[in-house]
KOLRO-516766 format. One record per atom (N, C-alpha, C): residue in one letter; x, y, z. Coordinates in steps of 0.2 Angstrom, whole numbers, plus 5000, padded with zeros to 4 digits. Layout:
<pts>
AXYZ
...
</pts>
This chain:
<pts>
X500449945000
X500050005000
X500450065000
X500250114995
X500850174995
X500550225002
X501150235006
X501050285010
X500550335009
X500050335015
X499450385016
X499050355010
X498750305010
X498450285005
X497750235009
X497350245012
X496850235017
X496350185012
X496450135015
X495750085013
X495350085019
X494650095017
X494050055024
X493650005020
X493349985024
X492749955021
X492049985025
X491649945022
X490749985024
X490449895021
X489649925024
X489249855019
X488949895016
X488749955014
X488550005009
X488750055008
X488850075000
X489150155000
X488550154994
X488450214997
X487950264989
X488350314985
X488450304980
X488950354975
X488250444974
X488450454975
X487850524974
X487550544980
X487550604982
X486950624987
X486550674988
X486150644980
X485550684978
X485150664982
X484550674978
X483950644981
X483650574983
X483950554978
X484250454975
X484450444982
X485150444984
X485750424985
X485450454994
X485150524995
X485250515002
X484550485007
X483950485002
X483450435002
X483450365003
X484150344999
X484250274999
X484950265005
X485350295008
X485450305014
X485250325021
X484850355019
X484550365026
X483950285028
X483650285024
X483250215024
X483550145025
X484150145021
X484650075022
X484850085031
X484950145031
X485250165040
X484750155045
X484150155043
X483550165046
X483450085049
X483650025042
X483449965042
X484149915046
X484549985049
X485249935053
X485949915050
X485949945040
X486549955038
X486949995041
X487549975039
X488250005040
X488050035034
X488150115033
X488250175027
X488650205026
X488950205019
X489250285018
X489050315012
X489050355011
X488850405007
X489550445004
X489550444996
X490150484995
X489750544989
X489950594989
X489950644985
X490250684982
X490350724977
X490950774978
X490850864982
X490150834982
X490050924986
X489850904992
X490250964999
X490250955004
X489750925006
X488950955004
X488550935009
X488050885003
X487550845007
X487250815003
X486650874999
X486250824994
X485650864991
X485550874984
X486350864980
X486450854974
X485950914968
X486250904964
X485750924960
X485050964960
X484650934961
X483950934964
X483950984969
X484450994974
X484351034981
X484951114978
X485251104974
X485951144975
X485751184967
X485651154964
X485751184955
X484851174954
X484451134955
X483851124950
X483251144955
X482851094957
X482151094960
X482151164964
X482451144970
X482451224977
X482551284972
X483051284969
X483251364968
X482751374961
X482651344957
X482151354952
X481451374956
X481051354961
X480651354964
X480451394968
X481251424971
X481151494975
X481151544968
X481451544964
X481551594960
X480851614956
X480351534954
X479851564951
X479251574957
X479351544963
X478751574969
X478951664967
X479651694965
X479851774966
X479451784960
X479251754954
X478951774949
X478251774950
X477951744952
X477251734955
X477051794958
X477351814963
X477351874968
X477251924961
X477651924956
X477851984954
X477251994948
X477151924946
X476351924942
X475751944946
X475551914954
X475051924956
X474852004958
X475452044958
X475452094960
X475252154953
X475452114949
X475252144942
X474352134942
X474252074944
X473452054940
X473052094946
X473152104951
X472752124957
X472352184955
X472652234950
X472352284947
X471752254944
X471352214942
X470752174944
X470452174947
X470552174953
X470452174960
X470252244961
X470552284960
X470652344961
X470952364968
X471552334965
X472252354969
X472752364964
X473152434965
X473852404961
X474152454965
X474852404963
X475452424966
X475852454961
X476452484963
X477052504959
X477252434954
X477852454948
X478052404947
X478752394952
X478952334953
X479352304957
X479952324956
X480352354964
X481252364963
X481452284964
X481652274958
X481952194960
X482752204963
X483152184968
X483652184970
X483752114971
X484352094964
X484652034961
X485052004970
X485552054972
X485852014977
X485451994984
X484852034985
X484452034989
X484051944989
X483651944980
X483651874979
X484051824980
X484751834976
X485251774975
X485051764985
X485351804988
X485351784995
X484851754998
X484251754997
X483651724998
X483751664997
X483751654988
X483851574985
X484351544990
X485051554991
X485351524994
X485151515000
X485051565007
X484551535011
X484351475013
X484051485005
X483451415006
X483851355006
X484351345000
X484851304999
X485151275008
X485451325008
X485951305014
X485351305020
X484851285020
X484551275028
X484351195027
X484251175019
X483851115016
X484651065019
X485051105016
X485951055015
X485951055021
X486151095025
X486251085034
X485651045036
X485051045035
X484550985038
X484750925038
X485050895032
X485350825028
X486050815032
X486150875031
X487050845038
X486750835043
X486350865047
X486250835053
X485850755053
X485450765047
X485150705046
X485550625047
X486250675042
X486650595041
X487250575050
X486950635053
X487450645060
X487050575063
X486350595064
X485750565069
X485650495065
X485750475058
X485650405058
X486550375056
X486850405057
X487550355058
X487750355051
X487650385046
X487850385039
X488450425037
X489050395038
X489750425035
X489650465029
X489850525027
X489650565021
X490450585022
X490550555013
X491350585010
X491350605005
X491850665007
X491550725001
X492150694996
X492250674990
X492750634986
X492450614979
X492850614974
X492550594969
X492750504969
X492250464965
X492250384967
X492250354959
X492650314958
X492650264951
X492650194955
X492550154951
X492650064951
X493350054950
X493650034955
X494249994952
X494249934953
X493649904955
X493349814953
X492549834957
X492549764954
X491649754957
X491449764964
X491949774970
X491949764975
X492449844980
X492649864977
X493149924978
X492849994973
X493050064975
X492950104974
X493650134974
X493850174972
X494650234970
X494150304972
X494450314978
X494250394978
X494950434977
X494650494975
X495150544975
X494750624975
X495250674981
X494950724981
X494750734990
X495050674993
X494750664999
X495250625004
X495450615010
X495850585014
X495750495012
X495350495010
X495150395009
X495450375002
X495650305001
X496150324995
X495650244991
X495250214996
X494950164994
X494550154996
X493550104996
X493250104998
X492950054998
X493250005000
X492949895001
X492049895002
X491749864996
X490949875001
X490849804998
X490049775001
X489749735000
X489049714996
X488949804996
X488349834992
X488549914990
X488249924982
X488349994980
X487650014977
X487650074979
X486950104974
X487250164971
X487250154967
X487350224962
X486850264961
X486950334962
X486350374961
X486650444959
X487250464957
X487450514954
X487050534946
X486550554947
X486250604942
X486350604935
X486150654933
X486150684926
X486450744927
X486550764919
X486750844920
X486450884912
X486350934911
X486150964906
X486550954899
X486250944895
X486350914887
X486450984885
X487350994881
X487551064879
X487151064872
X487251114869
X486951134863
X487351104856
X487451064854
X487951044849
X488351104845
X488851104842
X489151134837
X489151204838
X489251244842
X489251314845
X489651344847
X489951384844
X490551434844
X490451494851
X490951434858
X490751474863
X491651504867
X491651564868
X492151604870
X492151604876
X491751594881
X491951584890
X491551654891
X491151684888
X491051744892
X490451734896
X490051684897
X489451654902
X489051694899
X488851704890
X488351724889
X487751664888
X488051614885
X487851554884
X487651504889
X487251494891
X487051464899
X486451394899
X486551364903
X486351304905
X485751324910
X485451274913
X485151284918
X485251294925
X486151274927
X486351284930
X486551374929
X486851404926
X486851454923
X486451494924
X485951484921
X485151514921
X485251544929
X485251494934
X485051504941
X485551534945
X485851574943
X486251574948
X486151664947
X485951694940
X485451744941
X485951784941
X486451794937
X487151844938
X486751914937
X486351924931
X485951974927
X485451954925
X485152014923
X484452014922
X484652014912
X484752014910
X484752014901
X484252064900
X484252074894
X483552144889
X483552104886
X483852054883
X483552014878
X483751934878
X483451874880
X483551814882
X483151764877
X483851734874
X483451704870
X483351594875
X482951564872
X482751494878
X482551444873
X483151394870
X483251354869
X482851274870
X482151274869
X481851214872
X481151224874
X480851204870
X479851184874
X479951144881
X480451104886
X480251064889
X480251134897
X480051054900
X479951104908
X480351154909
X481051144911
X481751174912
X481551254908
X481651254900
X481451294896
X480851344898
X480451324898
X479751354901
X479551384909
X480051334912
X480051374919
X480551434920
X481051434917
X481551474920
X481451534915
X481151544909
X480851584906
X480351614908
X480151584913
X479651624916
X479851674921
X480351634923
X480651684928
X481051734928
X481451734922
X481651804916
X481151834915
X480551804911
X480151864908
X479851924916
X479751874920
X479451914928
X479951974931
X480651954929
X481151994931
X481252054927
X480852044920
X481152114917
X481552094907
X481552014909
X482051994899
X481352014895
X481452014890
X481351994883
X481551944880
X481051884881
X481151804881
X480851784875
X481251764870
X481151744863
X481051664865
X480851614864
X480851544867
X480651514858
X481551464856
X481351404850
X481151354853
X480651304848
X480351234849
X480451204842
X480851144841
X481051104836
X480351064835
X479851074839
X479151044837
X478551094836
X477851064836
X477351104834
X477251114840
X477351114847
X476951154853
X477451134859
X477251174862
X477751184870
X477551104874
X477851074878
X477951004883
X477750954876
X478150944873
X477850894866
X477350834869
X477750794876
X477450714878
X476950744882
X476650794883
X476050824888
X475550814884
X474850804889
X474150794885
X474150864881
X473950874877
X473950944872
X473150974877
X472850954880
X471950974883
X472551024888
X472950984894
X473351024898
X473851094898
X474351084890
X474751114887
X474251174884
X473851194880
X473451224879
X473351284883
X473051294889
X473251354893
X473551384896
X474251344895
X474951344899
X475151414890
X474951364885
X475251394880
X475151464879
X474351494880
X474051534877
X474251594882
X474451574889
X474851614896
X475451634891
X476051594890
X476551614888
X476751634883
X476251644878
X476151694872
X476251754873
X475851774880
X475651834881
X476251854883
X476651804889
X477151814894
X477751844890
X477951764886
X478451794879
X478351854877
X479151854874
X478951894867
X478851884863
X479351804862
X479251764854
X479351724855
X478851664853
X478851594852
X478851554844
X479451544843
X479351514836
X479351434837
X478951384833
X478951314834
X479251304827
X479451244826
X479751194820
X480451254819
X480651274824
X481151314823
X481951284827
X482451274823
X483151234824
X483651304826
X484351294830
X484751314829
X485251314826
X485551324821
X486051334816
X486851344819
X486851404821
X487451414824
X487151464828
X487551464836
X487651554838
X488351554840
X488451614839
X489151644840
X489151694845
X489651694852
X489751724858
X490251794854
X489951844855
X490451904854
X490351924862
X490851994861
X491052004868
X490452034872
X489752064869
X489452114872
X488752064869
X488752044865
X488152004863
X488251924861
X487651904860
X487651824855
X487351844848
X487651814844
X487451804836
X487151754835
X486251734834
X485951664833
X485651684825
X485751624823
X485551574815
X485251544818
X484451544816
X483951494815
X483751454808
X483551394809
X483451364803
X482551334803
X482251314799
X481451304800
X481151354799
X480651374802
X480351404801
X480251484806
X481051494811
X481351514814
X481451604811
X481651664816
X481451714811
X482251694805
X482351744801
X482751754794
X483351804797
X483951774795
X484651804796
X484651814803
X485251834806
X485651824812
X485151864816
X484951844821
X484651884826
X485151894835
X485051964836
X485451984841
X485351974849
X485651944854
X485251914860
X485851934865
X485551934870
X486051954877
X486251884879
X485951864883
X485951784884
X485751734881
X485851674880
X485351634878
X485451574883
X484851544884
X484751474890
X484751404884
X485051354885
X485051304881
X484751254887
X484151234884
X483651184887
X483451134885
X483951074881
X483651044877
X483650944879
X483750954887
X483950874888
X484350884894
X484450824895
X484850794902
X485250724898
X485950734901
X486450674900
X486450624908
X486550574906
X486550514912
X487250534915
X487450534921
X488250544922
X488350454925
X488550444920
X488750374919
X489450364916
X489650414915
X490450404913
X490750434918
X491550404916
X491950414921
X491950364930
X491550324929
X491550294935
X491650234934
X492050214929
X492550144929
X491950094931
X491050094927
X490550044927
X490749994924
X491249984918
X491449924913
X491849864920
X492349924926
X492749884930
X492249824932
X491549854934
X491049844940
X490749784937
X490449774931
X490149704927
X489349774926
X489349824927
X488849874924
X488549874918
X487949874915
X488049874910
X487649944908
X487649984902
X487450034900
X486950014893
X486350054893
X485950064888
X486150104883
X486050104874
X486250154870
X486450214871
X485950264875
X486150324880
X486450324884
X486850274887
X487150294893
X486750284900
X486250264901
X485850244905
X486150174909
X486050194917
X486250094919
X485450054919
X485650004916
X485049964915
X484949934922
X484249924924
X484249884931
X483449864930
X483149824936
X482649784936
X482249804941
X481749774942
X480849824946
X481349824952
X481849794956
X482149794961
X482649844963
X482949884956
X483249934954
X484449884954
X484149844954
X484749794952
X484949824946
X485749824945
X485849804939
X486249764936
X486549764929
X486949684930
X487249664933
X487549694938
X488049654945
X487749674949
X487449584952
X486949604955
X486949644963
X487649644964
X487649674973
X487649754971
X487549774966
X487549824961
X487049874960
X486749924963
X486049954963
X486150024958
X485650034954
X485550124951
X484750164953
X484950194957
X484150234956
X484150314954
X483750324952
X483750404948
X483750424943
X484150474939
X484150484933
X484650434929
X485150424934
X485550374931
X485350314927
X484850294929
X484550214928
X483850254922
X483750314921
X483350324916
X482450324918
X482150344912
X481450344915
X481250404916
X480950434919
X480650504921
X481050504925
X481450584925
X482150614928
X481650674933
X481550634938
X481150674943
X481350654949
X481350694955
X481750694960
X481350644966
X480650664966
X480350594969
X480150534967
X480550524961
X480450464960
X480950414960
X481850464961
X482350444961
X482350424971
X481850474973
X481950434983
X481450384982
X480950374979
X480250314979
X480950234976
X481550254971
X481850204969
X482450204976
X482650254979
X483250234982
X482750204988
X482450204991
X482250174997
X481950104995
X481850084989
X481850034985
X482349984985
X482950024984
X483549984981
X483949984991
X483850024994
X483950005004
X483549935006
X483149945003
X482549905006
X482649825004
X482749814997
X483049734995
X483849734995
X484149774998
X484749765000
X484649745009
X484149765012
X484249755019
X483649675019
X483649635014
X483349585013
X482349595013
X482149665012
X481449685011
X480949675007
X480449605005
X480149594998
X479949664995
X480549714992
X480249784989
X480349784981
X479949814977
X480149824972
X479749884969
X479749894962
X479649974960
X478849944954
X478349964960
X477749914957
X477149994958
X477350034952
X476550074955
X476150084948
X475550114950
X475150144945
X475150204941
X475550264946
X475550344944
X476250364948
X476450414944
X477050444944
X476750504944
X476550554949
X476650614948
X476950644943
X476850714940
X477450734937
X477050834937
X477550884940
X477450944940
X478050984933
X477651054931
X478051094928
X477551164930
X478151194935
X477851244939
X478051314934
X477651314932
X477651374928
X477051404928
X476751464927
X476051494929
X475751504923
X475151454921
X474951414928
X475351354926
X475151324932
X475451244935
X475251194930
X475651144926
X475351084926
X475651024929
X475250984929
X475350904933
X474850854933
X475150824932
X474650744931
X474950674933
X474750624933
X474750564935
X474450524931
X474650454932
X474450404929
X474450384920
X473950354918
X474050374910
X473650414906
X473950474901
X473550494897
X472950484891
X472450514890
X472250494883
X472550484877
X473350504877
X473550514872
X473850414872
X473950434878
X474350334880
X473650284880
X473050294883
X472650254882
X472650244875
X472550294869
X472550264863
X473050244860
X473550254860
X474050194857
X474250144861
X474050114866
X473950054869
X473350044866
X472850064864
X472050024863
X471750004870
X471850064875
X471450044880
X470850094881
X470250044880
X469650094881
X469550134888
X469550204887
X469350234894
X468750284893
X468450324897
X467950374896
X468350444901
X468350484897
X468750554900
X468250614902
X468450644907
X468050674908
X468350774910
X468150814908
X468550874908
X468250944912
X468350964919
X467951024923
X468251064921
X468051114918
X468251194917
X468251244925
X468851244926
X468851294931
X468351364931
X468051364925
X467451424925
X467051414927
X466851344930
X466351324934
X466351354941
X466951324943
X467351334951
X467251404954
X466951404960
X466851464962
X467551484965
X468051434968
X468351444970
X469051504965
X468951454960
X469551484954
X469151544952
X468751554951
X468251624952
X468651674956
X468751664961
X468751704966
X469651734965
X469751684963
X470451704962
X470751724954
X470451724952
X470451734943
X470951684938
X470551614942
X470951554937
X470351554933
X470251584930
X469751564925
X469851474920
X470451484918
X470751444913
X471051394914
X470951364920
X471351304923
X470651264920
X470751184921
X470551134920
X470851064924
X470251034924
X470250974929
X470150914922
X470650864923
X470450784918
X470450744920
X470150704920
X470050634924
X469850574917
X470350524921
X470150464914
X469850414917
X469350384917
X469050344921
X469250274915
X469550194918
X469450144914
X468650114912
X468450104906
X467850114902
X467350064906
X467450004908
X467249944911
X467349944918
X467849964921
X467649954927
X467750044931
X467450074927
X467550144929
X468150164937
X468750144935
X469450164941
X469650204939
X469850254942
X470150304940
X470850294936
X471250314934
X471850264930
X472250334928
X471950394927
X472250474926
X471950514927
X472550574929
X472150644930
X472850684931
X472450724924
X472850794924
X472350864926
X473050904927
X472750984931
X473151024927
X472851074923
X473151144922
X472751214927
X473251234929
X473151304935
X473251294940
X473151344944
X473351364952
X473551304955
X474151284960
X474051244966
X474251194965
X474151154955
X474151074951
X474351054957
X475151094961
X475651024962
X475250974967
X475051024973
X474550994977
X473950944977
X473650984971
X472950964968
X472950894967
X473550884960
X473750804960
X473650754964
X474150764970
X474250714974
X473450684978
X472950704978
X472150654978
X472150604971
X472350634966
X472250584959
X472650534962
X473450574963
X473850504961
X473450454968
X473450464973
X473250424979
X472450384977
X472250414974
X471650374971
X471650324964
X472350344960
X472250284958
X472850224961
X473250244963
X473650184969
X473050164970
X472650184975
X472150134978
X471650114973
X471650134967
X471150074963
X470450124964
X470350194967
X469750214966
X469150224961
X468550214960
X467950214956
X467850284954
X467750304952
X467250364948
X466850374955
X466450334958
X465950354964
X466350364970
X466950334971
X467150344977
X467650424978
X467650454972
X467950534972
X467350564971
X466850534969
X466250604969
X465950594976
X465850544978
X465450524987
X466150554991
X466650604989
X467250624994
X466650684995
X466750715002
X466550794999
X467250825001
X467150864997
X467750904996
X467650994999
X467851005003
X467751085004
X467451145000
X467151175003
X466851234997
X467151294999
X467251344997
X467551334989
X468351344991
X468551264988
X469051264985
X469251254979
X469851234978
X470151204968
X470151114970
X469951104975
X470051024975
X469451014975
X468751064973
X468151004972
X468051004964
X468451044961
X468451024952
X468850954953
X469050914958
X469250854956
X468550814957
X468450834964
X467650784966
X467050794960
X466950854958
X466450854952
X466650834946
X467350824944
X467450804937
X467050734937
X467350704946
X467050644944
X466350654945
X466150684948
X465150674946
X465050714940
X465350744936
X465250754930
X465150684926
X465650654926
X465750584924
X465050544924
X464850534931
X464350504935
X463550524930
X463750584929
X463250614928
X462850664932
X463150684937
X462850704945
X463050784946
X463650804943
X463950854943
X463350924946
X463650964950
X462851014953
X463251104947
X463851104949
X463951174944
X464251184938
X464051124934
X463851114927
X463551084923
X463351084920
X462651064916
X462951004909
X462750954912
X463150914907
X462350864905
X462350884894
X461850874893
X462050764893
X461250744893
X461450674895
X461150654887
X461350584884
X461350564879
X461950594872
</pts>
């Protein structure tokens, strides 16, 4: 052994400590493993708590603020428009950051889980190489991989280092305000953090290499999210490519191709939002008997195994909907049949939010999925114009969807566009886990006036029973 070269052993290490990774140690610790946790940033949270969900999240709750205080002239209230002070914000954002991280140190204090800040490769199926760290080795018995994704660069792009050209990482860190922002992408990422520029004060030009903004979204949901962000933008081009852009010292130069505007257009910044890469390289998986999918994906099984078997992936790593509650729903999965627990990855509905104003989010399967499977279902759709509650608040435009399966009327989907989705969802997603009927969401009573009885009515719409709309029968 070369001098100061530190091997230990553990009976489990988690490579990552995102959401994956400290989900899936805190649970393995809960169930009486020996744990370590390795990462490369001091504290745990990854991704999700440091760069994506928290700080995107505080940044558009600042945008919400900054709309609702526009719309309230409705009301007949208005305010000034708003002194935004950038350092004021940053310092908020982080805040929130560093209260979440310090919670999860203490966390990994109070269940016994060793956290090493270090980078981790395979140097066999059974060993780790760290470096970056006092430990120079890392003998385990079980590993779960949970180190993330990261954002997919913009291809072939003539970039100079002047931080014009920015990622989502980039985006949030909120250096400046731009006059003019161009946003690279229809998906969530794309659409929420454009919303948070336009609220600050950009000029948000937003391309879509398709015909509408969240392409794999029910189009019923997308629709009001759209005809918001028309007004929000400045310019929305769809079937529209990027060609080249080129970073000068004071601006960006963008070529569009498709149906995109004509000649070189001028932009301060531009956000590229077009994807997420697996961070699956670099970790010596070939040493490990890992095997990877055409993208870069770890392949693994409803137990989240992958081909070596003492070998676990949950997260983004392993593929599937790149969401943060589904990467701890997988890592306390993969603790659980590591601590010998009959656990595996068996549900019905995956939530999924894009918190942009307004909100959407759904669970279960689409109309657009029942029909290309050939599954008969019966849908049903409450217009928040009904809702006294959205009334009251001027969500005119939201919508409630419900899919009911044709023959045994169970709930099986439901999407929400407008105020609250995130919240709203989670009665869908829980009713269709439990296999609930069409009659067992309208016999809920649901509070009046709230936005959660468009769920209870869509189903008596369904039923036929609906009291504040008029649904002709035949």
């Amino acid at each position: 052994m070369v001098m100061g070269e530190y091997t230990q052993d553990t009976e489990l290490v988690v490579v990552g400590a995102g959401p994956g990774g400290y989900a899936a140690a805190f649970r393995a610790a809960d169930l009486g493993l020996e744990v370590t946790m390795v990462d490369q940033a001091p504290k745990p949270g990854g991704v999700c708590l440091m760069r994506g969900c928290i700080p995107s999240k505080t940044l558009l709750a600042a945008a919400e603020l900054i709309e609702d205080a526009g719309a309230a002239a409705a009301m007949g209230l208005r305010f000034q428009p708003p002194t935004i002070d950038l350092d004021a914000l940053r310092a908020y954002k982080d805040r929130a950051i560093t209260r979440l991280a310090d919670g999860l140190v203490h966390l990994c204090k109070k269940r016994g889980v060793q956290l090493l800040q270090a980078r981790a490769a395979f140097e066999n199926a059974h060993t780790l190489r760290l470096s970056g760290g006092d430990l120079a080795r890392l003998k385990f018995k079980h590993a779960i991989l949970a180190t993330g994704s990261r954002p997919a660069p913009l291809p072939d792009t003539i970039i100079q280092d002047r931080g014009r050209i920015m990622d989502s990482t980039g985006a949030l860190a909120i250096a400046d305000i731009p006059e003019r922002l161009l946003v690279i992408g229809g998906g969530y990422v794309g659409l929420e953090l454009g919303t948070v520029y336009a609220a600050l004060g950009s000029r948000v030009t937003l391309t879509v290499r398709g015909d509408r903004l969240l392409a794999n979204i029910d189009p019923d949901l997308v629709a009001p999210l759209q005809q918001k962000l028309e007004r929000t933008f400045a310019e929305i081009h769809f079937h529209t490519g990027i060609e080249r852009i080129i970073e000068h010292r004071d601006h960006l130069e963008a070529t569009f191709t498709g149906q995109g505007p004509r000649g070189p257009q001028r932009f301060d910044k531009a956000l590229v939002a077009i994807g997420r890469f697996p961070n699956s390289s670099g970790l010596g998986l070939e040493r490990a008997g890992v095997q990877l999918d055409a993208r870069g994906f770890v392949t693994v099984d409803s137990r989240q195994r992958t081909s070596a078997g003492h070998i676990y992936a949950v997260g983004d790593i392993r593929g599937g909907a790149l969401l943060a509650h589904k990467a701890m729903h997988e890592g306390k999965i993969a603790a659980e049949v590591i601590a010998g627990e009959p656990s595996a990855f068996d549900i019905r509905a995956m939530p999924a939010v894009v918190y942009t104003h307004p909100q959407v989010a759904w669970a279960g399967i689409s109309e657009q999925d029942a029909a290309a499977s050939g599954r008969p279902v019966k849908v049903t759709r409450y217009p928040w114009s009904a809702s006294g509650r959205a009334v009251t608040m001027g969500a005119f435009d939201g919508l409630t969807k419900l899919l009911f399966e044709a023959e045994t009327e169970r709930l099986v989907g439901i999407g929400i566009v407008g105020r609250e989705a995130e919240a709203l969802v989670a009665e869908g997603t829980l009713a269709i886990e439990m296999g609930a009927l069409a009659q067992d969401l309208a016999l809920t009573i649901h509070p009046h006036p709230t936005l959660s009885e468009t769920e209870g009515e869509a189903a008596e719409l369904f039923l036929g029973s609906a009291t504040h709309i008029f649904a002709r029968k035949g």
